[in-house]
N, C-alpha and C positions, 0 to 999 in steps of 0.2 A: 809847207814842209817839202821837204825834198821827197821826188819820185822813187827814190827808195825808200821809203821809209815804211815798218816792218805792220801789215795789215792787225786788225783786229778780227777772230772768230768770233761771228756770234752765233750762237749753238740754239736754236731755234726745237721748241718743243709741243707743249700746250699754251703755246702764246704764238698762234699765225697769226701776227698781226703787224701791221708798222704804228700805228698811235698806238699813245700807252703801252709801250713798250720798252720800260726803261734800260734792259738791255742794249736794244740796239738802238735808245736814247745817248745810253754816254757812248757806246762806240763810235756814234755817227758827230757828237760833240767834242771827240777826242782830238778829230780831224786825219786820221789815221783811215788810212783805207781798211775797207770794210767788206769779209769774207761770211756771207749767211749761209748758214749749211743747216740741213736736216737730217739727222742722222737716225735709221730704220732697223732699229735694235728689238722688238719684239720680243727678243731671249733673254733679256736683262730686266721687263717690268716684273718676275717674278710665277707668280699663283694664276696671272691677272695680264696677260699679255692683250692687245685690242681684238676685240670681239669683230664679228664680219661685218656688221652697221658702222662702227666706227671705223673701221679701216677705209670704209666704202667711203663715208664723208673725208676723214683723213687727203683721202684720193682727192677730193674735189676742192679741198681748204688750202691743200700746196698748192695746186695749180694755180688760184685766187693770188695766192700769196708771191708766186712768182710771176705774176702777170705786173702784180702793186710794185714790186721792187724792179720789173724793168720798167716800170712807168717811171721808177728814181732813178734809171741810169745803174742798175747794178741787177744780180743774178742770186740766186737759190742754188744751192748747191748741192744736191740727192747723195748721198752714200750710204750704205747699208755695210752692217758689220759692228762688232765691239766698241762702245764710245769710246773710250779711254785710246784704244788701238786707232780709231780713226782720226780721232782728234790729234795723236801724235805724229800719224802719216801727214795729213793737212798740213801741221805745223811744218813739218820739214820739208813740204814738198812749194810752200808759199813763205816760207823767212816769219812767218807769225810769233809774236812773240805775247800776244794776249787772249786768252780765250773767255768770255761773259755769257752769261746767261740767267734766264730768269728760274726761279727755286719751283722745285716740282715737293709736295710730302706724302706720298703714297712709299709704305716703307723700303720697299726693294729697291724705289727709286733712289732715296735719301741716300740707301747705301752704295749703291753703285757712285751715286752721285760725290760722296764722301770720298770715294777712293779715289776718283776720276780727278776731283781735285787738291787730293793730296800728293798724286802721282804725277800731276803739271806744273805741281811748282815745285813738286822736288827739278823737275826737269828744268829747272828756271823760267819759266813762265809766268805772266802777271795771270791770274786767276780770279775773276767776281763775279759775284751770282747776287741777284736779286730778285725783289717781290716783285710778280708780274702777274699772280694769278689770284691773289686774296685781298679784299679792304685793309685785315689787321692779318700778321700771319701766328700761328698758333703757340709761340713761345712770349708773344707778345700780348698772351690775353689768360689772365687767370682770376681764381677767385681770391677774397680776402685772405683765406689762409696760404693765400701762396701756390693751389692747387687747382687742377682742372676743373671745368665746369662739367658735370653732369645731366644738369635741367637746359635746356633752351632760356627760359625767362630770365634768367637769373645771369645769364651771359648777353644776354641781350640787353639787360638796363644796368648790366654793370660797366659794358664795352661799348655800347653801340648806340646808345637812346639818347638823341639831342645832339650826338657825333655825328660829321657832315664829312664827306672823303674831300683830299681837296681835289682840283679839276685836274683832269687828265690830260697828258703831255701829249701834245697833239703828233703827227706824221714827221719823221727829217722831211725839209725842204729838200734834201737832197743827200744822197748818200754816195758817198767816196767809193770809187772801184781803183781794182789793186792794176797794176801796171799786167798781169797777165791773169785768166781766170787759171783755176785749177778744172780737171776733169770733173765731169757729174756725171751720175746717175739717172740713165732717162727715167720720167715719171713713172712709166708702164712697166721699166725696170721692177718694183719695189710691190707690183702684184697685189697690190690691195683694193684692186675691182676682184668680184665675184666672175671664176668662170665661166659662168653659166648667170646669164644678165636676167637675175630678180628684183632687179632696181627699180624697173620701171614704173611705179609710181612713186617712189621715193625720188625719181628724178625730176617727175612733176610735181611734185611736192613743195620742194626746198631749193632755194637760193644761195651761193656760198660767196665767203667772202666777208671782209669789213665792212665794205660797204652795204651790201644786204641786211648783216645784224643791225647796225646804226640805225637804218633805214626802218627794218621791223620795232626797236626801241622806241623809235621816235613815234612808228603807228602807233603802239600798244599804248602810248604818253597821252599821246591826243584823244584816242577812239576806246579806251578801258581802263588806264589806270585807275580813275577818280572811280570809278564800280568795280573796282579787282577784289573788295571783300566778300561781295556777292557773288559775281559776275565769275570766278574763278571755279566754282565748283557746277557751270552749267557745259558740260563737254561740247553740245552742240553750238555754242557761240564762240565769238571770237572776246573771250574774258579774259585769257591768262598771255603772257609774253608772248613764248616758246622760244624765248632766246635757250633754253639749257643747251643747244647742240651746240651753236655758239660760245657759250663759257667752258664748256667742256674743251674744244678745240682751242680755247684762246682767241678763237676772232674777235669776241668783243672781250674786254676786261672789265671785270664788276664796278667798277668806277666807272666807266664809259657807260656803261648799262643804267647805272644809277642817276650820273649825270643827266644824259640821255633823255632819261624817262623826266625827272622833275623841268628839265628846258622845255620837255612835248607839252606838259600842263598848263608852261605860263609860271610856275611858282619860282619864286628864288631858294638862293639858301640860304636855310635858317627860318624860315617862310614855315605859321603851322600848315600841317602837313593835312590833306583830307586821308579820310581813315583807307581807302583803296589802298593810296600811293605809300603810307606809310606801311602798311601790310605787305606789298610790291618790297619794300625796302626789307620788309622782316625774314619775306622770303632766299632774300640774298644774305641773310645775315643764317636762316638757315644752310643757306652752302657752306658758310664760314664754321658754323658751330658741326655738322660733317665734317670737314676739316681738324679741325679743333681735336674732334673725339679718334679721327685715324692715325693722328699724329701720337696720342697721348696711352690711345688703347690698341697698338701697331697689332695684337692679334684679331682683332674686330671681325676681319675682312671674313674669315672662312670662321671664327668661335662666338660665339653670344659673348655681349659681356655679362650678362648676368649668366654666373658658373652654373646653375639649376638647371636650366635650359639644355647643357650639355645630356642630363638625364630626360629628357623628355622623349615618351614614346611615340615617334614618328611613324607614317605609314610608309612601305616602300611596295609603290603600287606603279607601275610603269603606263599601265595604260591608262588612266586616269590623269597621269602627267601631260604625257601628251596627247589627251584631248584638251586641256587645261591651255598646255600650248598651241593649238590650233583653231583655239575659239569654239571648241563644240563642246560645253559641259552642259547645254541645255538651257545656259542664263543666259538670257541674251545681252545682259549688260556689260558681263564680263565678259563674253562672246566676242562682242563688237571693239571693247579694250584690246581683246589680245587681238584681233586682226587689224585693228589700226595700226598696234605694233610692229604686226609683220607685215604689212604693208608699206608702212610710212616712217617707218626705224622710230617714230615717237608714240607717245599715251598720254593723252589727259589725266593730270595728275589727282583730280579725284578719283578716274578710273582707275590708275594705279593702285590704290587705297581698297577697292572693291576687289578688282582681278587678285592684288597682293592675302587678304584676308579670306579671299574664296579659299585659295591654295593651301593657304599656313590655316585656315580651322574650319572652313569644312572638310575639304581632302584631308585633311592632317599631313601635309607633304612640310617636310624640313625647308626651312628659309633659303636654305643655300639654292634648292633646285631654283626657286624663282630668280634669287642672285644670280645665277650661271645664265639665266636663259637671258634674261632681261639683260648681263653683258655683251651678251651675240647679239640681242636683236635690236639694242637701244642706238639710234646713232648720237645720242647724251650720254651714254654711258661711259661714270666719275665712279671711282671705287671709290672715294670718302661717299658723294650723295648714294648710290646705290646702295653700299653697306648699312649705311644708317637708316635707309629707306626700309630695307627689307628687317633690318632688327626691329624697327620701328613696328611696323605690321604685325611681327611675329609677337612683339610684345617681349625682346629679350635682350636689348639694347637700353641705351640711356635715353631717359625721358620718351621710353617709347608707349605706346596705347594700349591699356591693361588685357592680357590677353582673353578676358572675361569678355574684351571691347569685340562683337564678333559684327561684322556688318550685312546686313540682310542684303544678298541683290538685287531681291524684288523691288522693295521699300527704296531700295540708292535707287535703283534706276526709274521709280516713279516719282522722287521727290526732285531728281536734278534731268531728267531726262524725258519729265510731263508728257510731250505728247509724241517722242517716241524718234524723233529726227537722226538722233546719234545711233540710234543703232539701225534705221531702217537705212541709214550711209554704209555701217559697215558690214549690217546683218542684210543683203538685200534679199537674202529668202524670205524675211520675215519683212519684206517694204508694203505690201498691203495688207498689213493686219493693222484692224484698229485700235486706238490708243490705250480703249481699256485692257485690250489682254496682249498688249504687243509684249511686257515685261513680265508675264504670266501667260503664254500661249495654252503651257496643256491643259487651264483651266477655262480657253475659249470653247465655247458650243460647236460642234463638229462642221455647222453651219456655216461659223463664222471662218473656219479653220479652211473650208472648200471654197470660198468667196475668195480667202487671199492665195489660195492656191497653196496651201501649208501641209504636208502629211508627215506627221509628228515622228518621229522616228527612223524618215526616209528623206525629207525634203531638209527636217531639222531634228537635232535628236534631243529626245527625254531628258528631263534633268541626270542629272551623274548620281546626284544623293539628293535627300529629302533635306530641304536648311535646318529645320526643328532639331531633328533626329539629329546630323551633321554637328549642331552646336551644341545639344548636350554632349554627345562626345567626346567633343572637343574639350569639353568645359571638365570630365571626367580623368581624361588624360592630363591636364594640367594640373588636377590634385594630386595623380599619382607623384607628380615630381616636390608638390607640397610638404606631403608629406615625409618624404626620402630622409 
């Protein structure tokens, strides 16, 4: 092609990645010089703009990303401001005359996203957008009658079960750069490091980049998948992915993930599946069926979908929230959940399930509080997985856990947390206490409580509520909206 010839944008979002990346698959097959930009809109996600974990990885997944693309002989492009507006500046300012990208379904995005490409091709512009971040995407999957799926199971062996993704479109060898770059945005430009650095174990924590996810996919394949049915719900081991930070950003894509993990095994495909790996597979098919349900029930994010729940009597107790949020309710299980969170922008997703149910029915705190917090602090944090996470817990969503389902903390953290490892990491007041009373301290012997150095209400505080008393409540409040 001749060196004039008019670049392609490709609009770079929750897909930092260059494999499997069909976007800047056909740009880069187009032959057509190739303009990658990231464009730092914040004002246009809506309700739901990125919380301060995600911004902070955000930070570290460009930089990866524009390290990969000068390894291709080409550049990242930083702008901040209006999509629609930037993308029309770019256009004019570099002779473009096609804009792609991959499909985001979070609703504010959809819409913005609608306009943005209604408004480029009225401009004459070539405009396409494709699947970059789902297996099947959510207009693509319904029930017999033509309608959304509601339950999990039922979307799962109607869409998914026996269904193999095909393999993933590997890196461009090489990607075309335009005869001059346009201006960028320095990284630091765009302010999404914390000014005041809380990061620091988050930065020893986590690895970014493609390569790193790949690399963790392919651990998790070898070292847990074939036990990830067990093996998943012990916080102290290395049982579960932890890819989520990764599919959230887009570095890896659930096909790469999936792929991934059955290559780490040894199995092929089509290959019966040992029950871990297909569980592993089930789990990603829950991202998809979150997907599914934000796409289809667009008020989800901030309303229950079950309308009763709109009536339900919450508490609005401030201080009780935020010891909830700082790991001091007295549980240690959930203690050590939420300070991994704040620590490490992630949570063991059984802990999840325990910290999620302390809040919503012993506290009786509204779902949303934990939604809101868990969006600041999570650096995974998905408004489809999060929404559905916490309707799930609250028991007010689809196919979520009867709110009758109340989970003891005691009991979770002695049946998956035996002899006390997980939380003596995140609870270290509570590291020499031994295993019998480590997840029941105030019921340890005063004895035992001065040997690990424990003083209950100074060193570590009392439970918040009594769980008994806590879940009859709970369980009281729930028929008041029964009956309504």
């Amino acid at each position: 092609m001749a060196e004039n010839t008019p670049p392609v944008i490709v609009w770079f979002r929750h897909d930092l990645r260059l494999g499997d990346n069909p976007a800047l698959h056909r740009a880069s097959q187009s032959g057509r010089p190739v303009l990658p930009v990231f464009i730092w809109s914040p004002e246009e996600e809506g309700e739901w703009p990125q919380g301060a974990a995600k911004r902070w990885w955000t930070h570290h997944a460009l930089a990866k990303l524009a390290e990969n693309l000068e390894n291709k002989g080409s550049n990242l492009i930083l702008r901040k401001g209006p999509a629609l507006k930037t993308l029309r500046a770019l256009a004019k300012e570099t002779g473009a005359q096609a804009v792609y990208w991959n499909r985001r379904w979070e609703p504010a995005v959809i819409a913005r996203d609608s306009e943005v490409k209604k408004q480029l091709k009225a401009d004459g512009l070539e405009v396409e957008s494709f699947n970059g971040c789902l297996l099947k995407e959510p207009p693509e999957v319904q029930n017999k009658q033509g309608k959304p799926f509601q339950v999990f199971t039922p979307m799962w062996k109607g869409a998914y079960d026996g269904w193999h993704p095909e393999a993933p479109w590997p890196s461009p060898r090489s990607i075309r750069s335009p005869g001059q770059w346009p201006k960028s945005e320095p990284l630091a430009g765009l302010k999404l490091l914390p000014a005041i650095p809380w990061d620091g174990t988050m930065r020893a924590t986590w690895k970014h980049g493609e390569a790193a996810a790949l690399d963790l996919a392919d651990r998790f394949g070898r070292e847990a998948a074939a036990g990830y049915l067990e093996g998943r719900n012990f916080p102290a081991d290395f049982g579960t992915s932890r890819l989520s930070p990764y599919l959230a950003s887009g570095e890896i894509s659930p096909r790469q993930a999936w792929h991934a993990v059955l290559e780490a095994t040894g199995l092929k495909p089509g290959a019966k599946l040992p029950g871990g790996v297909e569980h592993f597979f089930k789990e990603l098919g829950w991202r998809e069926f979150a997907y599914h349900l934000l796409f289809h029930f667009p008020h989800t994010h901030s309303r229950p979908l079950r309308e009763d729940y709109d009536r339900f009597p919450w508490k609005n107790d401030d201080k009780a929230l935020k010891a909830w949020q700082r790991g001091r309710t007295g549980y240690p299980m959930v203690d050590a959940g939420m300070r991994e969170l704040w620590s490490t922008g992630w949570m063991h997703n059984r802990v999840r399930m325990i910290a999620g149910s302390f809040l919503v029915k012993d506290l009786i705190q509204n779902w949303l509080n934990g939604a809101r917090w868990f969006w600041d602090t999570l650096a995974d944090a998905d408004l489809a997985s999060n929404t559905l996470g916490w309707q799930w817990v609250g028991g007010c969503g689809a196919d979520a856990a009867p709110y009758f389902r109340v989970f003891n903390p005691v009991g979770q953290g002695e049946k998956f947390d035996p002899a006390g490892d997980y939380v003596r990491k995140h609870v270290p007041e509570l590291a020499k206490m031994p295993a019998e009373y480590i997840h029941r301290p105030w019921e340890a012997p005063p004895l035992v409580l001065a040997e690990a150095g424990v003083r209950l209400g100074k060193d570590y505080p009392m439970p918040l509520v009594q769980h008994d008393k806590a879940r009859a409540e709970a369980l009281a409040a729930l028929a008041t909206i029964r009956k309504a």
